[in-house]
Biotite code that builds the C-alpha atoms (Angstrom):
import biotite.structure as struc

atoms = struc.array([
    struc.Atom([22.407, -13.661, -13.224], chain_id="A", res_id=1, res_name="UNK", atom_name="CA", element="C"),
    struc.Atom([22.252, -12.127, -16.731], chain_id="A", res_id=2, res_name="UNK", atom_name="CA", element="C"),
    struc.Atom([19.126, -9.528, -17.368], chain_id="A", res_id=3, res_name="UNK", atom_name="CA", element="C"),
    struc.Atom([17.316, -12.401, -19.268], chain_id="A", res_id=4, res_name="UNK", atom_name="CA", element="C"),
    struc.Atom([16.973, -14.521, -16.342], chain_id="A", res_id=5, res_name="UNK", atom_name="CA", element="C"),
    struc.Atom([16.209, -11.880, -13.594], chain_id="A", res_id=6, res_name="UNK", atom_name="CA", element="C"),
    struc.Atom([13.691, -11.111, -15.572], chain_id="A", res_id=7, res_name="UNK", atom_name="CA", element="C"),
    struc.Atom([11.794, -14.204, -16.007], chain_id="A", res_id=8, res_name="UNK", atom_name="CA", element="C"),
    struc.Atom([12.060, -14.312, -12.184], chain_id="A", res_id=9, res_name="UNK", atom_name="CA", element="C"),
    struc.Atom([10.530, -11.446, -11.756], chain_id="A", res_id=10, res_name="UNK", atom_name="CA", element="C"),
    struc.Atom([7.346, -12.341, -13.534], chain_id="A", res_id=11, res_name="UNK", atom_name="CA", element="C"),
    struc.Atom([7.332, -15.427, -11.783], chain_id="A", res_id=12, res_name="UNK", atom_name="CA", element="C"),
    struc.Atom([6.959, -13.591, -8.654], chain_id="A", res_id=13, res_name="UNK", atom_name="CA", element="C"),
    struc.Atom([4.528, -10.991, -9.932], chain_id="A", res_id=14, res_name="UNK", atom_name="CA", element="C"),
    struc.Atom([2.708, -13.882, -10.452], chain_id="A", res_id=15, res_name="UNK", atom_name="CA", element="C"),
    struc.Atom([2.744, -15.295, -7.180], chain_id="A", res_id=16, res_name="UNK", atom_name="CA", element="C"),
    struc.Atom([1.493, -12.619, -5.507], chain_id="A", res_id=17, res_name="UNK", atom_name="CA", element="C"),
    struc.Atom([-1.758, -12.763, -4.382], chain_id="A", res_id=18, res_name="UNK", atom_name="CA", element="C"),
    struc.Atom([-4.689, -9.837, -3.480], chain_id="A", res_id=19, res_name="UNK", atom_name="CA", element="C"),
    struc.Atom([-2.992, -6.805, -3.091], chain_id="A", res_id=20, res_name="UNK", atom_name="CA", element="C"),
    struc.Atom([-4.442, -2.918, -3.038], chain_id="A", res_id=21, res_name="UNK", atom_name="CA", element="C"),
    struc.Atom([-3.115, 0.036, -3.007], chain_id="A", res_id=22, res_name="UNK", atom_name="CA", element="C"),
    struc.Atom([-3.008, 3.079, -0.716], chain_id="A", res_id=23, res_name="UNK", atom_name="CA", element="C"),
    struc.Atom([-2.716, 3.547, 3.152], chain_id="A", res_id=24, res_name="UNK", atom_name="CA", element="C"),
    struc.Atom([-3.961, 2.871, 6.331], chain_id="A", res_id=25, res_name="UNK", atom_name="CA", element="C"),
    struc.Atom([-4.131, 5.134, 9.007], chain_id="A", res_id=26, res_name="UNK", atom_name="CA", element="C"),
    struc.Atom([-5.196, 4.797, 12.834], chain_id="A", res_id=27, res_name="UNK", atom_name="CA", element="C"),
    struc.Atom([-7.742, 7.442, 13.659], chain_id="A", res_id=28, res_name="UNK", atom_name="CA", element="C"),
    struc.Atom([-9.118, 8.665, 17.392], chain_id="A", res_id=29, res_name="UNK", atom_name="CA", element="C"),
    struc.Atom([-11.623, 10.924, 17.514], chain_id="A", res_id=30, res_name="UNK", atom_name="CA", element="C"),
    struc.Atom([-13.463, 13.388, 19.946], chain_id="A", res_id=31, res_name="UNK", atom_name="CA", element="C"),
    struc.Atom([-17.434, 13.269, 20.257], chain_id="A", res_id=32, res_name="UNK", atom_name="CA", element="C"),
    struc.Atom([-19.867, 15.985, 20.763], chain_id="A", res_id=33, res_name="UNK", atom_name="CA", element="C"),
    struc.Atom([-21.803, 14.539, 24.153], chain_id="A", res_id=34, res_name="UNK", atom_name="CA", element="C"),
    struc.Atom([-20.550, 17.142, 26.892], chain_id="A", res_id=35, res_name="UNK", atom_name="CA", element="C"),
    struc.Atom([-19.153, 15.418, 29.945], chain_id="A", res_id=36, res_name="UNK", atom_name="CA", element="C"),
    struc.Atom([-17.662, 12.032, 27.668], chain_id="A", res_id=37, res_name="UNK", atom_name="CA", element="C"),
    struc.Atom([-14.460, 10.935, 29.115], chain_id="A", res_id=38, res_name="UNK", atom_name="CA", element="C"),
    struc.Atom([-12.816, 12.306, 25.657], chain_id="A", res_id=39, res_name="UNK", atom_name="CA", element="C"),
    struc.Atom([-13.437, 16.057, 26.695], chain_id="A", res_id=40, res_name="UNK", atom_name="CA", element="C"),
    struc.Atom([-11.520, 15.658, 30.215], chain_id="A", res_id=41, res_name="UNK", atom_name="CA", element="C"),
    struc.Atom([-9.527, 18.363, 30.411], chain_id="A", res_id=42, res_name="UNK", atom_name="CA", element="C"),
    struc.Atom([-6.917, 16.715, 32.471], chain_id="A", res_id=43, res_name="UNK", atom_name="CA", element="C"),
    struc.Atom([-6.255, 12.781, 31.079], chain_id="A", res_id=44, res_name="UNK", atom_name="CA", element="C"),
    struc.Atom([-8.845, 13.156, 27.944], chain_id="A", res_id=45, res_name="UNK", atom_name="CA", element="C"),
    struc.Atom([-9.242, 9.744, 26.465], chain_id="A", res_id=46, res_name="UNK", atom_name="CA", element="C"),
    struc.Atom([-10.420, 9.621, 22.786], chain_id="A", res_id=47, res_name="UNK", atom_name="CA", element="C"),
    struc.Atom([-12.332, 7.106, 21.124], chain_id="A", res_id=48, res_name="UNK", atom_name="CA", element="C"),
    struc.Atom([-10.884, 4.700, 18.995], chain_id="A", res_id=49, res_name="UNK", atom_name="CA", element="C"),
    struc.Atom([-8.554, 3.324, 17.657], chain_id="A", res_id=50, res_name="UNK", atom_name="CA", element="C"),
    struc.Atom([-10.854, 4.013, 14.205], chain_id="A", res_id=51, res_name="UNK", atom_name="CA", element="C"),
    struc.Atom([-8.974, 2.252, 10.970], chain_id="A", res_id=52, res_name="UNK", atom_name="CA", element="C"),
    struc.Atom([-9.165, 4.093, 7.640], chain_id="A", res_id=53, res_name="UNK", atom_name="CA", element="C"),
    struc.Atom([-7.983, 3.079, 4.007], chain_id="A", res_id=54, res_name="UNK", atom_name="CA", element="C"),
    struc.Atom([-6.992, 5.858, 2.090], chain_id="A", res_id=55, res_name="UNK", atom_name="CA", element="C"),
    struc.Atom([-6.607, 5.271, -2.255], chain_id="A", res_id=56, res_name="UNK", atom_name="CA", element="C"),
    struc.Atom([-6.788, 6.727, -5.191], chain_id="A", res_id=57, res_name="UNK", atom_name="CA", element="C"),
    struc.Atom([-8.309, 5.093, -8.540], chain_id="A", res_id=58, res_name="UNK", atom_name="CA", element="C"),
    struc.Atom([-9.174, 6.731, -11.699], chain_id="A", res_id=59, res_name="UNK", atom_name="CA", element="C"),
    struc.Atom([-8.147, 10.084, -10.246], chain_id="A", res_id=60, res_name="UNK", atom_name="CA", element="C"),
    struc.Atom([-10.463, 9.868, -7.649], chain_id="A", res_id=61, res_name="UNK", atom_name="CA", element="C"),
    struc.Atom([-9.353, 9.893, -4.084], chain_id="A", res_id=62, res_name="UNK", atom_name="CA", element="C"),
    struc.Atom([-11.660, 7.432, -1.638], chain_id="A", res_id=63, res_name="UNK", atom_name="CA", element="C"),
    struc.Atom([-11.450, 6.203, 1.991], chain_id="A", res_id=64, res_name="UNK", atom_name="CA", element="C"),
    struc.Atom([-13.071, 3.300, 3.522], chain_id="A", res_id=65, res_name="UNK", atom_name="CA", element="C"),
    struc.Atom([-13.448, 2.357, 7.685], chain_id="A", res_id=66, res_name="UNK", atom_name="CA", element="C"),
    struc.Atom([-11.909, -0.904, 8.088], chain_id="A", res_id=67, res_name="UNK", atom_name="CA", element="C"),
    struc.Atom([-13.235, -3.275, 10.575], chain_id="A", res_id=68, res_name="UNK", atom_name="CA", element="C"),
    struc.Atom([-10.349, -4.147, 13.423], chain_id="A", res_id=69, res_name="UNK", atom_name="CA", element="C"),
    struc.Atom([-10.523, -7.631, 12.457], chain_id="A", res_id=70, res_name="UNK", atom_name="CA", element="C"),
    struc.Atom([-9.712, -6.690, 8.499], chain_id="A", res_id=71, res_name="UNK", atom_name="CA", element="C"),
    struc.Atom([-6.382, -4.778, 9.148], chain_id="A", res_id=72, res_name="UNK", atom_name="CA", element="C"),
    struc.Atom([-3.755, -7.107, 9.260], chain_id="A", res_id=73, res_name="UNK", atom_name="CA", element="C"),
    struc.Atom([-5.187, -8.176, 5.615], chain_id="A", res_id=74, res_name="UNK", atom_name="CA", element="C"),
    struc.Atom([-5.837, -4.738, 4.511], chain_id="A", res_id=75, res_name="UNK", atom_name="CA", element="C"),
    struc.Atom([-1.906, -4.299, 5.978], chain_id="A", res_id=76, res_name="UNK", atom_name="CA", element="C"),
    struc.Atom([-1.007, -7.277, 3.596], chain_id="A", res_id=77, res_name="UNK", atom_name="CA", element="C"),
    struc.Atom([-2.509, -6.193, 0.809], chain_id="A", res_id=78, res_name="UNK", atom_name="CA", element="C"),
    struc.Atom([-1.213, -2.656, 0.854], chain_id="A", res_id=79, res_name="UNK", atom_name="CA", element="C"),
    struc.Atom([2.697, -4.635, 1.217], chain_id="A", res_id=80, res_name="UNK", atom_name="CA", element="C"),
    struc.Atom([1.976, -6.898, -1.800], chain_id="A", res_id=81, res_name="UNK", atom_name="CA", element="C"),
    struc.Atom([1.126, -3.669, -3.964], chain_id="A", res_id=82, res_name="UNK", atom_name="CA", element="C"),
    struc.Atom([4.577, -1.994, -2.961], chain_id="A", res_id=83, res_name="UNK", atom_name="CA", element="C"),
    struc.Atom([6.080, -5.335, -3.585], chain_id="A", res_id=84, res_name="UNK", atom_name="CA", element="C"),
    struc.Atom([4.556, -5.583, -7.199], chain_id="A", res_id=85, res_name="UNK", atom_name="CA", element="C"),
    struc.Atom([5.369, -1.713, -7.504], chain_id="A", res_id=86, res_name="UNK", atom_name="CA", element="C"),
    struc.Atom([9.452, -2.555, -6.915], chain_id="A", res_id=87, res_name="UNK", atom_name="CA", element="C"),
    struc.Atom([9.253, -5.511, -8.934], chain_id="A", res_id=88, res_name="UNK", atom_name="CA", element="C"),
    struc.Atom([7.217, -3.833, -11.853], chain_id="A", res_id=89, res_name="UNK", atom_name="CA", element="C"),
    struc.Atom([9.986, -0.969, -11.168], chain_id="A", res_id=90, res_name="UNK", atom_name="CA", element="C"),
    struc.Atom([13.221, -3.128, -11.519], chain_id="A", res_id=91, res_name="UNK", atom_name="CA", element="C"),
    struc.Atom([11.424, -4.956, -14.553], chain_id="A", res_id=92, res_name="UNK", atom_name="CA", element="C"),
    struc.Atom([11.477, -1.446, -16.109], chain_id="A", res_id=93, res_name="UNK", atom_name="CA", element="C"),
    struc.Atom([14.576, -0.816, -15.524], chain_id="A", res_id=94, res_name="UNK", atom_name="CA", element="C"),
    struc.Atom([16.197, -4.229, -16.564], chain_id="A", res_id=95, res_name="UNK", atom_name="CA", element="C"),
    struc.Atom([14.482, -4.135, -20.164], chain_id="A", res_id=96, res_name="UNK", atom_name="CA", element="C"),
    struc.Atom([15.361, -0.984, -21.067], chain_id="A", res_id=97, res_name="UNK", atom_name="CA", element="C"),
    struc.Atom([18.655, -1.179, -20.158], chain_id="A", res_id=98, res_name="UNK", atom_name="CA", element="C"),
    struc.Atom([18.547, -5.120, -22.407], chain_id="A", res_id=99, res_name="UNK", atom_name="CA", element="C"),
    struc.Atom([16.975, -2.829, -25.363], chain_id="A", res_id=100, res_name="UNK", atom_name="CA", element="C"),
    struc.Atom([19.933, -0.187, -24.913], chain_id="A", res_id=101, res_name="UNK", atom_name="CA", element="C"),
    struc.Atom([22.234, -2.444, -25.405], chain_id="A", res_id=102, res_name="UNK", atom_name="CA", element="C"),
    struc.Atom([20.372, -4.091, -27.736], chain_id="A", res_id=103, res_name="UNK", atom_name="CA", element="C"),
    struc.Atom([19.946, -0.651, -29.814], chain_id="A", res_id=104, res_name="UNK", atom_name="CA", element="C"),
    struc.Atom([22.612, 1.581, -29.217], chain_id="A", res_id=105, res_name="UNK", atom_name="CA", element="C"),
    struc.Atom([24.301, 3.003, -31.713], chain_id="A", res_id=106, res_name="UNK", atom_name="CA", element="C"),
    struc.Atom([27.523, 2.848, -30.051], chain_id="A", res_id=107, res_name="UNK", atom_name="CA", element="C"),
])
């Protein structure tokens, strides 16, 4: 497949891709502050959670979010679809400048 044509099929799958976000999620547990909970046992402590978080940064400005259990595997599919659209942007990059060296090289 020449550079021409890889290209046009990249854009056609940019454009099928549908929400996507970007950042991280992370599984949190965490320890309370009520003396006695089962999460200060000193021999089988037992945190609470699992919490979900969504880390991200936009316009220089870091953020986090708690995401509700039920929202992960989305959150999870969203987060894919921005790497995805990150590696296609990437190779898309790539591919035209190396169709404007040849295009413009001196040589």
């Amino acid at each position: 497949m020449d550079i021409e044509q890889r290209t046009k099929k990249i854009k056609k799958s940019i454009l099928e891709i549908e929400n996507f976000r970007s950042g991280s999620l992370s599984e949190q547990y965490n320890v309370c502050g009520k003396p006695g909970c089962r999460c200060k046992d000193t021999e089988a402590p037992k945190k609470h959670g699992p919490y979900y978080q969504a880390s991200f940064n936009r316009d220089k400005k870091h953020s986090t979010m708690f995401v509700k259990k039920e929202y992960v595997k989305a959150i999870k599919r969203e987060i894919k679809n921005y790497e995805k659209l990150k590696g296609l942007i990437d190779e898309w990059v790539n591919l035209s400048t190396t169709l404007s060296n040849q295009r413009y090289s001196t040589k």
